[in-house]
C-alpha positions as CSV (number, residue, x, y, z in Angstrom):
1,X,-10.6,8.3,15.3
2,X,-6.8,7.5,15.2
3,X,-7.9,5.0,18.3
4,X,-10.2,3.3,16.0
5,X,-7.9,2.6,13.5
6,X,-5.1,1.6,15.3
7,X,-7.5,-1.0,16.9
8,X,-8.9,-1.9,13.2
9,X,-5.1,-2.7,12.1
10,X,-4.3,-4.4,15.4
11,X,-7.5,-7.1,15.0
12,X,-6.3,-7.7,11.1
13,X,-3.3,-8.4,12.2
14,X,-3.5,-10.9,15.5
15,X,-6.4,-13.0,13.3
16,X,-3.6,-12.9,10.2
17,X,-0.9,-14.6,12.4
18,X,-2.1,-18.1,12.3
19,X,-2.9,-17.9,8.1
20,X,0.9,-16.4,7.8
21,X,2.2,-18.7,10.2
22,X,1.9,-22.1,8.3
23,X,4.2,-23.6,6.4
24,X,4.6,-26.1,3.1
25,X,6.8,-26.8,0.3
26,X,5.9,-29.0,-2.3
27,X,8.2,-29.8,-4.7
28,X,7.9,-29.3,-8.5
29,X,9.8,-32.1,-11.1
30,X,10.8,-30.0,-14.4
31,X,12.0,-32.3,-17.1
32,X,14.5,-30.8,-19.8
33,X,16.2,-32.9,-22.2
34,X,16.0,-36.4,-20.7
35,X,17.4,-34.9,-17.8
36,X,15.2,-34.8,-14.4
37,X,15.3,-31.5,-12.3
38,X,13.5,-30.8,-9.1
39,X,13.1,-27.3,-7.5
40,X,11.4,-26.6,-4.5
41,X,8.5,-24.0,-4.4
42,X,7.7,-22.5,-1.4
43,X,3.6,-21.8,-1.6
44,X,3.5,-19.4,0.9
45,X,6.0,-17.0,0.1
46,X,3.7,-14.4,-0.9
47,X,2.0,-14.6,2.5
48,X,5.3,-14.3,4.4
49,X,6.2,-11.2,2.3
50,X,2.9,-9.9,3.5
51,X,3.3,-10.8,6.5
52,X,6.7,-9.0,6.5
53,X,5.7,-5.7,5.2
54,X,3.0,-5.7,7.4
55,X,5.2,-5.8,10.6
56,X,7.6,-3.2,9.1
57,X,6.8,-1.7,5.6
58,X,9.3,-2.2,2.8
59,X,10.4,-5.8,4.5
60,X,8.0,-7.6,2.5
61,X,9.8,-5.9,-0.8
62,X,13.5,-6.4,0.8
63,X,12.0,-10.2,0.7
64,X,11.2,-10.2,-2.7
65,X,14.6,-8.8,-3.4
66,X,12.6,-5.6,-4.7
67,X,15.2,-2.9,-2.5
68,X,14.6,-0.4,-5.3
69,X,10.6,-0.2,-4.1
70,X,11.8,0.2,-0.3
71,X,12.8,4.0,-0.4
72,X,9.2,4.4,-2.5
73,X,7.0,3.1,0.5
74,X,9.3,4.9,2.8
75,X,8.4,8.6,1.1
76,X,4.8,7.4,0.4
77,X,4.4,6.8,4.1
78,X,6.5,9.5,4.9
79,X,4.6,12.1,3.0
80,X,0.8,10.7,4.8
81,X,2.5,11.2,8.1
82,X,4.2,14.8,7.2
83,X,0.5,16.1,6.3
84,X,-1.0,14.4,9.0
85,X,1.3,16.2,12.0
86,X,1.3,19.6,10.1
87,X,-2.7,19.4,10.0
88,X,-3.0,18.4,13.0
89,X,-0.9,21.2,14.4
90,X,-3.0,23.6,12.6
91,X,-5.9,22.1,13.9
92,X,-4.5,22.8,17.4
93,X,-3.3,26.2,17.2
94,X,-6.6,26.9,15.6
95,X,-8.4,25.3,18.9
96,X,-6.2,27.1,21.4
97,X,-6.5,29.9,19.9
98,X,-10.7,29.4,19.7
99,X,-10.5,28.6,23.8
100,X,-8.5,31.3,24.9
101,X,-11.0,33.5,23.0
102,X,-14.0,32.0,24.8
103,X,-12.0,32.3,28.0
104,X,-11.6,36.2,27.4
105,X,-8.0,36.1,26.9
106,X,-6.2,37.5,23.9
107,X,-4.7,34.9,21.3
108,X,-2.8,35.0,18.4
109,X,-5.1,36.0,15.9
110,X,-7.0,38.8,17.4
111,X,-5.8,41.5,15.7
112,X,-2.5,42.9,17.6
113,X,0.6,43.9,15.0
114,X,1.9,41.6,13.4
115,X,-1.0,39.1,13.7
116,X,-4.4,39.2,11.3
117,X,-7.7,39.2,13.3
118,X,-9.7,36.3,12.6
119,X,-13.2,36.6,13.9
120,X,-14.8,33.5,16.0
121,X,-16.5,31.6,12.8
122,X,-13.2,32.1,10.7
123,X,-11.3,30.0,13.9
124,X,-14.2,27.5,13.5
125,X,-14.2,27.5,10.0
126,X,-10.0,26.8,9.6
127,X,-10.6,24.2,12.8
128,X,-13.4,22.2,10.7
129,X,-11.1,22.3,7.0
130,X,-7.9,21.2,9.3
131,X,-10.1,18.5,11.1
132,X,-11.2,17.1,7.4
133,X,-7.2,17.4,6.3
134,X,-6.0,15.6,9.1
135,X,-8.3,12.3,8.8
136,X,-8.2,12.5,5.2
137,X,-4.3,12.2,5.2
138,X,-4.5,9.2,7.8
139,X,-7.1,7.4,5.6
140,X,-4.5,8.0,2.6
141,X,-1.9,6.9,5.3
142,X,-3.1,3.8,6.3
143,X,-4.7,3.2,2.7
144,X,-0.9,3.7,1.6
145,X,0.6,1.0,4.4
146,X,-2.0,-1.4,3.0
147,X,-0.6,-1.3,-0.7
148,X,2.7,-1.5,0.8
149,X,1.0,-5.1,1.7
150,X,-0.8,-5.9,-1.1
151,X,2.4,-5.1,-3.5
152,X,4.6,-7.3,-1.6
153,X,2.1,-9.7,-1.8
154,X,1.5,-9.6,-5.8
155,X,5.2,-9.6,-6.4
156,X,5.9,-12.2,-4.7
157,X,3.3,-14.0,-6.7
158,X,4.5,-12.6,-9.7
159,X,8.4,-14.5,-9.2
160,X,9.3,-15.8,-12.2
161,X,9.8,-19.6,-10.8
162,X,6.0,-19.6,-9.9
163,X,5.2,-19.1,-13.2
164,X,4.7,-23.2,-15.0
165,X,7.0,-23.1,-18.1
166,X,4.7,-25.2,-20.5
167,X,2.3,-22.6,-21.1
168,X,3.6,-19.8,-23.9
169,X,1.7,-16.9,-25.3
170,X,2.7,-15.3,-28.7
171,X,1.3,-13.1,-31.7
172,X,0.8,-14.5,-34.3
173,X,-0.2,-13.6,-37.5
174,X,-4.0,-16.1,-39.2
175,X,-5.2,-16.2,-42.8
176,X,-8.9,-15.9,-43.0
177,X,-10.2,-18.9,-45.2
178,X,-12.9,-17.1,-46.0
179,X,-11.8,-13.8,-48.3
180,X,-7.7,-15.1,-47.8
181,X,-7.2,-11.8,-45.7
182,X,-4.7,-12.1,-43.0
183,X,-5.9,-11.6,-39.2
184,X,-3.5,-10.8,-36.5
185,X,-4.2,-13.0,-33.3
186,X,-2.6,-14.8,-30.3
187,X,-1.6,-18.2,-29.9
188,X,-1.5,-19.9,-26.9
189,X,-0.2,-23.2,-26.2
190,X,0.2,-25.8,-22.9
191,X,2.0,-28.5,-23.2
192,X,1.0,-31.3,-20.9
């Protein structure tokens, strides 16, 4: 299972290289006041914060100048990866424990002071919910490294130089012609 997915991530990544890897600027002419002023827009900085977070998580957010998010994907994957190893160790004791049974030897929950006795389908039983545990919290895991992506992504999209200053958005405040009521609404405007 973990094999699989670490595959699945592997493939996404190697075929994401070349669409990360290119590279163009195009300029952008702003003009204020009779006065000219050219920035330069990088396109593709939301793939390379991507890109970033996707070789180490919370890089893509460092790029976007975001450090407050970093210690946020930190615990979030932190947190998968606690539940994952403690269910999985469960899951093994549980297993041993089932084997040495089988095997005719005494194990830890057979009943000797200070141990419970659990009976054969109680050690299947705990194996099966700790099997379910463990996946589920690497498919939160991985689902959770993934956002970490995506968010990079989206914020650097969201950069407040990508956004074209000629368009504005405000309330505003209509009088129906019809009974002379007035009608909230929104007024949007481009300038060309």
């Amino acid at each position: 299972m973990l094999k699989s997915a670490f595959y699945s991530v592997f493939f996404i990544y190697i075929f994401s290289i070349p669409i990360f890897g290119q590279e163009q600027i195009s300029d952008i002419i702003i003009e204020a006041d009779s006065t000219v002023i050219s920035q330069q827009i990088d396109p593709l900085s939301p793939s390379k914060a991507a890109f970033y977070s996707a070789v180490l998580p919370g890089l893509g957010q460092a790029y976007n100048k975001k450090y407050w998010k970093i210690p946020i994907v930190y615990a979030a994957l932190g947190t998968g990866m606690y539940f994952y190893v403690t269910n999985k160790e469960q899951l093994d004791r549980y297993q041993t424990a089932y084997k040495q049974r089988i095997a005719g030897y005494p194990d830890e929950f057979d009943g000797v002071d200070p141990n419970p006795y659990v009976s054969n389908e109680g050690l299947l039983r705990a194996q099966n919910i700790y099997k379910k545990n463990r996946d589920l919290s690497l498919f939160i895991t991985i689902g959770i490294y993934a956002l970490n992506i995506i968010e990079a992504n989206v914020d650097a999209h969201l950069d407040d130089k990508a956004f074209n200053k000629n368009l504005s958005f405000k309330p505003a405040l209509f009088i129906n012609p019809v009974d002379n009521s007035t009608v909230a609404g929104v007024y949007i405007k481009y300038d060309f």
